[in-house]
C-alpha positions in Angstrom: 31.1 74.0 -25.5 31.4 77.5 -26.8 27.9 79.2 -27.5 28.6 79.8 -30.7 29.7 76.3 -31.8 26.0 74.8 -33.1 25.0 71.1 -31.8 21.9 69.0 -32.8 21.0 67.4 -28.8 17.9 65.0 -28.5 15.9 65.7 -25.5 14.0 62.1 -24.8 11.1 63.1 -22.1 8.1 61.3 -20.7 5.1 63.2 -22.8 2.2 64.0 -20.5 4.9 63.5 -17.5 4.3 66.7 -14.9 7.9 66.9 -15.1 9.2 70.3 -17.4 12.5 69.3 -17.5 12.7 69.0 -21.4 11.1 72.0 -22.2 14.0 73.9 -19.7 16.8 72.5 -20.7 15.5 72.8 -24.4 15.1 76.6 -23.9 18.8 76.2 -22.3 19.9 74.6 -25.2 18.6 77.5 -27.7 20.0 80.3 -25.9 23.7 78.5 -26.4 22.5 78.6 -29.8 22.1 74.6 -30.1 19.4 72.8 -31.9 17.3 70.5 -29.4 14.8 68.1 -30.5 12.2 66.7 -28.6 11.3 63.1 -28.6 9.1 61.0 -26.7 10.6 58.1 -25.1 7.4 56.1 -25.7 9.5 56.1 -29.5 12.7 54.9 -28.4 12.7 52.1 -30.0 11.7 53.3 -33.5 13.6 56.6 -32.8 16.9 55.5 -31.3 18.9 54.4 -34.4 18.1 57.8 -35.7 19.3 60.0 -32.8 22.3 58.2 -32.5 23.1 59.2 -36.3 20.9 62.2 -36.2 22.2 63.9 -32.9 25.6 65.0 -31.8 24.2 64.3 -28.3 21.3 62.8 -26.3 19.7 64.2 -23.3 17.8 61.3 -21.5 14.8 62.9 -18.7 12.3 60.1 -18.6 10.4 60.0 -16.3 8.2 56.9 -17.0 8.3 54.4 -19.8 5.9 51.4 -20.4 3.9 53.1 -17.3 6.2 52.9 -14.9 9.7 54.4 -13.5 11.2 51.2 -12.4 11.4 51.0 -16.5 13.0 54.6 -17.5 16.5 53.1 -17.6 15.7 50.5 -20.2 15.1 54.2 -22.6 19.0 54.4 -21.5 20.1 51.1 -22.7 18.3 51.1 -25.7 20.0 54.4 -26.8 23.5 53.3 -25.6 22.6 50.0 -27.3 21.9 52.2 -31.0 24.8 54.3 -30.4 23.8 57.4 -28.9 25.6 59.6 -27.3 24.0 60.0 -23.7 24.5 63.2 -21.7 24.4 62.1 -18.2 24.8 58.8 -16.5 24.7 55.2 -18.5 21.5 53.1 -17.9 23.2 50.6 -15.6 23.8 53.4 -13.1 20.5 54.7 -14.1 19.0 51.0 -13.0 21.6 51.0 -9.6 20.5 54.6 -8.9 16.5 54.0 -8.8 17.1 50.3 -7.6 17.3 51.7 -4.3 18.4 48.2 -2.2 21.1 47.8 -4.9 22.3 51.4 -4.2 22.0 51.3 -1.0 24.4 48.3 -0.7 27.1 50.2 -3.1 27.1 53.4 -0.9 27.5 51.2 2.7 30.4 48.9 0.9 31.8 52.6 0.4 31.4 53.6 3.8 28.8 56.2 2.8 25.7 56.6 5.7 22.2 55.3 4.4 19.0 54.3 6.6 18.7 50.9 8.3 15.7 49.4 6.0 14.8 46.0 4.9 12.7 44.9 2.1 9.5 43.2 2.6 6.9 41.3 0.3 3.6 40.6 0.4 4.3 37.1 1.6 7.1 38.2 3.5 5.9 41.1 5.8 8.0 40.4 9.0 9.9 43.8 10.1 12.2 42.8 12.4 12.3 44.7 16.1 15.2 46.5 15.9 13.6 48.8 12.6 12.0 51.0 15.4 9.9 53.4 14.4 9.0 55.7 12.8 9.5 54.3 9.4 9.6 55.5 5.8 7.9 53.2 3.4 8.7 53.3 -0.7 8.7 50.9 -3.4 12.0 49.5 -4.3 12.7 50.8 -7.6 10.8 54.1 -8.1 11.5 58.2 -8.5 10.2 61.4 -7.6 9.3 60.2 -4.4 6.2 57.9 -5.7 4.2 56.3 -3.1 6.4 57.5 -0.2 4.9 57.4 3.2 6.0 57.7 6.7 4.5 55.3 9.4 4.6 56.1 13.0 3.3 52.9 14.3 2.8 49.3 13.6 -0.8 49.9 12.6 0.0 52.7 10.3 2.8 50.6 8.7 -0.2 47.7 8.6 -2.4 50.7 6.5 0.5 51.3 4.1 1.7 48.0 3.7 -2.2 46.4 2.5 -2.9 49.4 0.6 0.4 48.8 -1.6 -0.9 45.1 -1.3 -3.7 46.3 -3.5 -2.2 48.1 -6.1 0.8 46.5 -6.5 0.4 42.3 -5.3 3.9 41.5 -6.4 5.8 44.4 -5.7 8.5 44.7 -2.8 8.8 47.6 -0.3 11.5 49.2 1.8 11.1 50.3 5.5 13.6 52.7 6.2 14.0 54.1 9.4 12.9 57.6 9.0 15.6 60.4 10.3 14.2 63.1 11.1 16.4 66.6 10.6 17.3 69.1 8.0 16.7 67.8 4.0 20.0 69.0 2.0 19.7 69.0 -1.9 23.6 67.9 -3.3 23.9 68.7 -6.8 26.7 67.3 -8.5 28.8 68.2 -12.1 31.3 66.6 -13.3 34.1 69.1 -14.7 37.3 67.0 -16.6 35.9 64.1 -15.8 35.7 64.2 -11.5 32.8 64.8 -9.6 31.9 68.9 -8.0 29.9 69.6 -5.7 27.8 72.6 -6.3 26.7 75.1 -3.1 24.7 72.9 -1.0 20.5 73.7 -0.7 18.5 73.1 2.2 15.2 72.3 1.6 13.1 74.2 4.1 10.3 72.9 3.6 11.3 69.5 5.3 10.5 71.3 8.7 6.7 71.4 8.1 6.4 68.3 7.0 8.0 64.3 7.7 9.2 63.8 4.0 8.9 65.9 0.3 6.3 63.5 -1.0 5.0 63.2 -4.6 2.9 66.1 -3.9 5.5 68.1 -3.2 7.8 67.2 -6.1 5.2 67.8 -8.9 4.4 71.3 -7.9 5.7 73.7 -10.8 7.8 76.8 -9.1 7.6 79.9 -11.3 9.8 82.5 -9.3 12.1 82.9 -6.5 11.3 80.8 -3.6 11.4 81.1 -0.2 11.4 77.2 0.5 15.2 76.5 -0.6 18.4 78.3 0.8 22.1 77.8 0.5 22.6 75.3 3.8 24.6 76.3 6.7 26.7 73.7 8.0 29.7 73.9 10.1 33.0 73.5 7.3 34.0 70.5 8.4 30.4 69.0 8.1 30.0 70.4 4.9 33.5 69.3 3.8 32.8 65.6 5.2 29.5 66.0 2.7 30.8 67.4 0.1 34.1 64.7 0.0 30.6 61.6 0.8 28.6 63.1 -2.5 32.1 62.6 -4.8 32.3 59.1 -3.7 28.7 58.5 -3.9 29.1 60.0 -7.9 32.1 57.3 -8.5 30.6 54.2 -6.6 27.3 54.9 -8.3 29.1 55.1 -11.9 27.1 58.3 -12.4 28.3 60.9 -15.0 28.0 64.9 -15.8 25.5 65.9 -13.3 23.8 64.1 -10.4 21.6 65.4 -7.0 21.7 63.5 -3.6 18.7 64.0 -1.8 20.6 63.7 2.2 19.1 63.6 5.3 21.3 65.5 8.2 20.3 63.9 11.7 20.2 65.8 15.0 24.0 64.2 15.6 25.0 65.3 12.8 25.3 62.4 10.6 24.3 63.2 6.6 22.4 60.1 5.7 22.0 59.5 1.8 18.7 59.0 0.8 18.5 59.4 -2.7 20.6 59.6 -6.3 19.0 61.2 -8.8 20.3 60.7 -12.1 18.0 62.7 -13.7 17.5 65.3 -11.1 14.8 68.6 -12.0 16.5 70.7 -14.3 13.5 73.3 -14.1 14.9 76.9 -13.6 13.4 77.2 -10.0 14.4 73.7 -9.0 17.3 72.3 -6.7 19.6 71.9 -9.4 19.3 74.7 -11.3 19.3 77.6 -8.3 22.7 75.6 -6.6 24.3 76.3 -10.0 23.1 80.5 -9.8 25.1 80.5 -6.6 28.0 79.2 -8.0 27.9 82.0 -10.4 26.3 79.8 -13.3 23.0 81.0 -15.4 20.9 78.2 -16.6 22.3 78.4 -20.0 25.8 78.3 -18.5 24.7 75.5 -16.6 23.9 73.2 -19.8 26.5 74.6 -21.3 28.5 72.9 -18.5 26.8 69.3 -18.8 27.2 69.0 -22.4 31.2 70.3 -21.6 31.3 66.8 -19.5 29.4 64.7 -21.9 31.6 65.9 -24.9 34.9 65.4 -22.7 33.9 61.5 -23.2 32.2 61.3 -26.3 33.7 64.0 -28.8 31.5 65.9 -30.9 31.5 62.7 -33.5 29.9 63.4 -37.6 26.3 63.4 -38.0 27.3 62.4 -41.1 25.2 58.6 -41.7 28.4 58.1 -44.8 31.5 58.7 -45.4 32.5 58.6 -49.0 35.8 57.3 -50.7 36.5 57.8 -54.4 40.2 56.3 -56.1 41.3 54.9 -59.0 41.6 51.2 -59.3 43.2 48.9 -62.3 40.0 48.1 -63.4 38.4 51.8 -63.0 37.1 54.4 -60.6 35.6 53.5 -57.8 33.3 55.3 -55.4 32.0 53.9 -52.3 29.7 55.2 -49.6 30.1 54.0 -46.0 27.7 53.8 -43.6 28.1 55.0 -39.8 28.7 51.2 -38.2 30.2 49.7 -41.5 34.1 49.7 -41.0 35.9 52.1 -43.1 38.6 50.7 -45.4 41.8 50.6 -44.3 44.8 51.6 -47.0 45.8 48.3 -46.6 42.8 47.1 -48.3 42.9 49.6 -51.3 46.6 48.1 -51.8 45.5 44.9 -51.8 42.4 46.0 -54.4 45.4 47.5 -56.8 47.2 44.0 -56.8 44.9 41.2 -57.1 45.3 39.2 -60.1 41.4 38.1 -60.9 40.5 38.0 -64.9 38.1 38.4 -67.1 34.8 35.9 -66.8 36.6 34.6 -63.6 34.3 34.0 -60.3 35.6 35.2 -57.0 34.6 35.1 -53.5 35.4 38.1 -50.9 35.0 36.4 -47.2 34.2 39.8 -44.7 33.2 42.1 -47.4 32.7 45.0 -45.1 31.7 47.7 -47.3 32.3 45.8 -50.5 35.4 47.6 -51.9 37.3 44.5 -52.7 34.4 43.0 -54.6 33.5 45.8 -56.6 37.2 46.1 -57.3 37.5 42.4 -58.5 33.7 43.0 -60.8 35.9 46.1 -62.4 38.7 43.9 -63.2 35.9 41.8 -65.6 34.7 39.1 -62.6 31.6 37.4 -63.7 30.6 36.7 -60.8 31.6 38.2 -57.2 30.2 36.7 -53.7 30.3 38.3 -50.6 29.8 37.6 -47.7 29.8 38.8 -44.2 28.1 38.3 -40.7 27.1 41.4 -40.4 23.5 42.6 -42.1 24.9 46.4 -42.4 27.8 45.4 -44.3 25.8 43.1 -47.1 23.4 46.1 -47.9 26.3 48.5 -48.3 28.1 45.9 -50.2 24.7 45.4 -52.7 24.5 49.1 -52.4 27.8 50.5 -53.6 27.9 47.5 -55.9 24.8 49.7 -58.0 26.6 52.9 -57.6 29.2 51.4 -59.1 27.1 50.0 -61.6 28.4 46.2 -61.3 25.5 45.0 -59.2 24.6 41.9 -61.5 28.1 40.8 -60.8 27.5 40.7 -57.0 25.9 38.8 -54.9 25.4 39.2 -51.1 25.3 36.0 -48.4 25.1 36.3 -44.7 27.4 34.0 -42.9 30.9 33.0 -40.7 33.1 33.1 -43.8 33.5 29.9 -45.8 30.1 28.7 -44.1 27.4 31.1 -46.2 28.2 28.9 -49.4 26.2 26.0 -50.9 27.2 22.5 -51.7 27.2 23.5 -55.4 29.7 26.2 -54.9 32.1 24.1 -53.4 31.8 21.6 -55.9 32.2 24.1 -59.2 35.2 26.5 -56.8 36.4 29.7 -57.3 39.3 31.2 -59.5 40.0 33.4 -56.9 39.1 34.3 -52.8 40.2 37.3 -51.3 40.1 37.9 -47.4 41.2 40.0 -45.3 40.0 38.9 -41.4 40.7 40.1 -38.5 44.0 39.2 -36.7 45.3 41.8 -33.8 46.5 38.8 -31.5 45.5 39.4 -28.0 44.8 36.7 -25.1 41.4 37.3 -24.2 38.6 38.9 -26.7 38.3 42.4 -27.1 35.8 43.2 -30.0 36.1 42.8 -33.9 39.6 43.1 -34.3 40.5 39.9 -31.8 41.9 37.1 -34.0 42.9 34.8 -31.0 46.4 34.8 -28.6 48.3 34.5 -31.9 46.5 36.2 -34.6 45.5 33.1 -36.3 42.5 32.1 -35.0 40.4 33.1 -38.2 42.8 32.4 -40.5 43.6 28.7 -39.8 39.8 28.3 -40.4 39.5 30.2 -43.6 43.0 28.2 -44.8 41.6 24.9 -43.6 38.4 25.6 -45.6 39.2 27.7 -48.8 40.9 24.6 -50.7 37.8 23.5 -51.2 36.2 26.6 -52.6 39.1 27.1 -55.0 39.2 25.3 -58.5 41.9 22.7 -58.8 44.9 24.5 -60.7 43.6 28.2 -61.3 42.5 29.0 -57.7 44.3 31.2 -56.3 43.5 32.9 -52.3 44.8 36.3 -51.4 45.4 36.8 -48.3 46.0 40.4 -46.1 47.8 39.4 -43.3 50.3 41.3 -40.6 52.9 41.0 -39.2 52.1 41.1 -35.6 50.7 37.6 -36.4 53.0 34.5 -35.6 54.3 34.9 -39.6 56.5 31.6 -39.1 52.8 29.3 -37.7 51.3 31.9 -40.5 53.8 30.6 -43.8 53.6 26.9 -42.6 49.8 26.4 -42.4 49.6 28.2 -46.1 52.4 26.0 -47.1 50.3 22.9 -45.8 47.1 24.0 -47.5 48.8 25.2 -50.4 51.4 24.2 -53.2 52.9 27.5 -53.8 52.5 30.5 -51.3 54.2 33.9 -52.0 55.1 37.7 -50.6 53.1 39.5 -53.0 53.9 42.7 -51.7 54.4 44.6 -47.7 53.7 48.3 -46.7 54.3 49.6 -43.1 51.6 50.5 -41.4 52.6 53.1 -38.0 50.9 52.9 -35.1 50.7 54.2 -31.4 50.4 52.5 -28.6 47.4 53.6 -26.9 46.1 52.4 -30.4 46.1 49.2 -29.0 45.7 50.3 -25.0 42.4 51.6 -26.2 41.3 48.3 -27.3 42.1 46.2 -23.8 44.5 47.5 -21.2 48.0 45.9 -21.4 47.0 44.6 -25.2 50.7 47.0 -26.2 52.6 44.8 -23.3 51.3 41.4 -25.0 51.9 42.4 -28.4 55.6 43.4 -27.3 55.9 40.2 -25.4 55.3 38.2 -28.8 57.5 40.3 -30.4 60.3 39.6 -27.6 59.7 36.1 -28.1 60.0 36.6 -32.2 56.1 35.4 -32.4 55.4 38.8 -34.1 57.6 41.8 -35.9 57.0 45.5 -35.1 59.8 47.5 -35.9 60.0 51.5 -37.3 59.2 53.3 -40.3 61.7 56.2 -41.8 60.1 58.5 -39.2 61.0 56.6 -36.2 57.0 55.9 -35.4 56.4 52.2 -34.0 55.3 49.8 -37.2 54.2 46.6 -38.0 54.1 45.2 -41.8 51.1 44.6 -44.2 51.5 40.8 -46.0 50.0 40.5 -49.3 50.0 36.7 -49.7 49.1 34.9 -52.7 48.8 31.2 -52.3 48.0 28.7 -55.3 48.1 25.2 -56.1 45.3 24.3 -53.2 46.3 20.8 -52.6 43.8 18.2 -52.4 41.8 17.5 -49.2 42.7 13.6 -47.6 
C-alpha cells in the first residue's frame, strides 16, 4: 500500500501483556502515514462490530484473552465472525497453529519433520520407552514458550509433570523428544498471495542454553544484538528449509506473515517446532531484523503485510450506509443502507415503479431488506404496509428509512420466514396486495442468501402455496420478481395453480459475468448452463454481447380458494 494512501488499522493487543508488538507495529503504521487504533482484546466482544465498520483493517496480536493463550484465537473468530478484516492468519489456523498436537499432525501428513512426542494427562502419565530422553515438556495449546521445560531424566520429567499437576489438574502435556542443535528463526510473508521466506536467523543463544524459554522471550531488546545472525546453511539445506516453511505456511492455512521456530539436528534434519501466527513484530525481534536483511525497514515491512492482507480483502468503505435517492410514482424516496443490509438491486426499483397498490389499500412486503418496496407502496397512499424479514438488521432499517421518509405510521416491522410472521387475524381480513421478491439463483447444494434450491423455486413454491390466504378474495393481487434462470415453465404452472389470472407485467435484462456466479460456489456457472441446456432456465445476450438472464415482473390475481 502506497505511504501516502491513508488507512484506519485496529491493532487488538493483550493490555498489560509484556509483549510490545502493538505499540511497534503502531509506530510502523504512522510512519506509512496510516491511522492505527489501539484496542484491548479484553473488548472484543463490545468492540468488534465497530472495527469491522470502523477499520479498513484489523491487526490481531493477542497474546492472552480470558487469562489464558490457549483462548487468543477465539479474539480471531469473533472479529472474522463481526466482519473484520484480519491482517494475518484466520482464527482456525490461529487455533491449529497453537494447538500444537493438531499441528503437529498436519505438518507429518505433509511430510514436514517434527519431534516424536505424545500427550499425557494427569490420569494418563505412561511415556512410552521408545520417547528416550531427554525430553521437552509444554502444554498442548500455549505460546511464547509458556511453561516449557526440558527433562533429562525420568525423575526430572516426574518434577515437571506434578508440578503442572498442581497448577493445571486437567490440562494435557506434550513430551517431545528434545533435539539438540542450532535454533533457526523462519520468518514467512506472503507476496501475491504465496508464501516467502525471508533470510533465515539463527538464534545464538540456543547454544548456552537447552531451549529459549519464557524467560528468554519476554526480554525487551533495545539495540542491535549480538544473539541473532543470518544462518549459514549449506544451499541445499537451506533450500530444502526454505521449500519445508512454504508448505508448512499452506498446510497450516496461515496468511501474510508467519515465523517457524526449527530445530536443525546434528544430521542435518530441520525439525519444526513451532508456528507462530503472531510472531514478535518488535524492531529488534526475529521478524523484524530478517526483513532489514532482505532490504526492508520496519515501516516497509508493514507496509508489506497490509499489501497481503489487502490483496484478499480490498480496501472495502468505512462507510456504516450507503444512500440511494430516486423518484418514484408516488414521490421521492431516500433510503439509507446499512453495511450488512443488502443493497437494492435495479430490479427492485423497477418493480417499485410498477406496482399497482391504491389508496387506503394494505400491503404486505415478504423480505423487506432495506424497506424500499414498502416505503414505495406507503407513497403510493397504502394504509397500512407490513414487513417482514428474518433478519433483525433489515427490520430496523426498514422502520428507519420508513421515518426518513416520513411514512412510518404506515409501516410496521415483523420478524419471521415470510408468510409465517403474520397473525391468525391477518389471514383472516388479507391483503390487497403482497409484493416479494426472494431469493432464487438455483444451485444444487446451498451457497448463502441467494440459494433458492436446484431449480430456483424452493422459496417461491412456499410463498405461492401460502399467499392465497393472505390476499383478499377478488382484489388481492401478489407481485412477484422472478428470473429467468428459474425453471419459468414449473414457475408459470404453480402461479397458474394458485392463481386465476397470472401475467408478464414487464422483463429487463439483467448482464452478468461468470465468475459472478463462480464466486458464489465453484462450478455454480456450469449448473446454471446445464439447466439452460436442458431448457430449465433462459440466459441469453443483451445488445452488447454480455451474458444475460431476464427480470419477470409477475402479477398474479384471482387467488383461488384453498380445498
Amino acid at each position: 500500500m502506497g505511504r501516502g494512501s491513508a488507512l484506519r488499522v485496529a491493532v487488538v493487543h493483550t493490555v498489560g501483556s509484556v509483549c510490545r508488538c502493538a505499540q511497534a507495529i503502531s509506530k510502523g503504521l504512522r510512519a506509512l502515514g496510516h491511522v492505527p487504533v489501539l484496542v484491548d482484546s479484553a473488548l472484543v466482544e463490545a468492540k468488534a462490530r465497530e472495527l469491522a465498520e470502523g477499520c479498513h483493517l484489523v491487526f490481531d496480536h493477542t497474546d492472552t484473552f480470558e487469562g489464558r493463550g490457549l483462548f487468543r484465537a477465539l479474539v480471531r473468530m469473533i472479529l472474522e465472525g463481526r466482519g473484520a478484516r484480519l491482517v494475518g492468519s484466520p482464527g482456525r489456523a490461529c487455533f491449529l497453529s497453537d494447538e500444537k498436537q493438531a499441528a503437529k499432525a498436519l505438518l507429518a501428513r505433509a511430510g514436514i519433520p517434527t519431534p516424536p512426542a505424545v500427550v499425557i494427562s494427569p490420569r494418563n502419565k505412561e511415556v512410552p520407552s521408545w520417547l528416550r530422553p531427554p525430553w521437552v515438556v509444554k502444554r498442548t495449546s500455549e505460546h511464547m514458550s509458556r511453561g516449557v521445560h526440558t527433562a533429562m531424566t525420568p525423575e526430572e520429567l516426574e518434577a515437571h509433570l506434578r508440578g503442572f499437576a498442581k497448577g493445571s489438574p486437567s490440562s494435557s502435556l506434550m513430551v517431545e523428544t528434545y533435539i539438540p542443535g542450532a535454533e533457526l528463526a523462519v520468518p514467512v510473508l506472503e507476496e501475491k498471495g504465496a508464501p516467502r521466506v525471508l533470510p533465515i536467523l539463527e538464534m545464538r543463544e540456543a547454544r548456552l542454553r537447552r531451549i529459549l524459554d519464557q524467560g528468554f522471550k519476554e526480554v525487551e531488546f533495545h539495540g542491535e544484538r549480538q544473539d541473532i545472525a543470518q544462518a549459514r546453511l549449506e544451499p541445499s539445506l537451506e533450500r530444502e528449509i526454505r521449500l519445508l516453511a512454504c508448505k508448512a505456511f499452506e498446510v497450516l492455512g496461515l496468511r501474510d506473515y508467519a515465523r517457524f521456530d526449527v530445530r536443525l539436528s546434528q544430521d542435518g534434519t530441520p525439525f519444526f517446532l513451532e508456528a507462530n501466527v503472531t510472531p514478535s513484530m518488535e524492531p529488534f525481534e526475529a521478524m523484524a531484523l530478517s526483513a532489514r536483511l532482505a532490504g526492508m525497514d520496519y515501516p516497509d515491512l508493514i507496509s508489506r503485510i497490509l499489501d497481503s492482507a489487502l490483496q484478499r480483502h480490498g480496501k472495502g468503505s468505512l462507510l456504516r450506509e450507503k444512500s440511494l435517492e430516486t423518484n418514484l410514482p408516488g414521490g421521492s424516496l431516500r433510503i439509507l443502507v446499512p453495511s450488512g443490509v443488502p443493497f437494492p438491486a435495479d430490479s427492485s426499483l423497477e418493480m417499485a415503479r410498477i406496482i399497482d397498490v391504491r389508496p387506503g389499500e394494505e400491503v404486505l412486503e415478504l423480505g423487506c431488506g432495506c424497506g424500499l418496496l414498502a416505503i414505495a407502496a406507503a407513497k403510493l397512499g397504502a394504509k397500512r404496509v407490513v414487513a417482514t424479514d428474518l433478519d433483525p438488521a433489515c427490520l430496523e432499517a426498514t422502520l428507519l428509512n420508513a421515518r426518513r421518509n416520513g411514512v412510518e405510521e404506515r409501516i410496521q416491522a415483523r420478524a419471521g420466514s415470510w408468510l409465517q410472521a403474520l397473525n391468525p387475524v391477518e389471514e383472516k381480513e388479507g391483503f390487497h396486495v403482497i409484493l416479494a421478491t426472494p431469493p432464487q439463483t438455483p444451485s444444487p447444494r446451498p451457497m448463502g442468501p441467494k440459494y433458492g434450491g436446484p431449480d430456483g423455486l424452493w422459496h417461491i413454491k412456499r410463498i405461492a402455496a401460502s399467499a392465497t390466504r393472505f390476499l383478499k378474495p377478488q382484489e388481492g393481487r401478489f407481485w412477484l420478481l422472478a428470473i429467468s434462470l428459474v425453471n419459468q415453465e414449473e414457475l408459470f404452472r404453480l402461479l397458474d395453480e394458485h392463481f386465476e389470472k397470472v401475467e408478464l407485467a414487464g422483463s429487463t435484462l439483467r448482464e452478468f459475468q461468470p465468475q459472478e456466479y463462480e464466486s458464489l460456489e465453484p462450478g455454480l456457472f456450469s449448473y446454471i448452463q446445464d439447466l439452460a441446456w436442458a431448457g430449465k432456465a433462459w440466459v441469453g445476450k443483451s445488445d452488447s454481447g454480455s451474458l444475460a438472464f431476464r427480470n419477470l415482473f409477475i402479477r398474479a390475481s384471482l387467488p383461488r380458494k384453498v380445498t
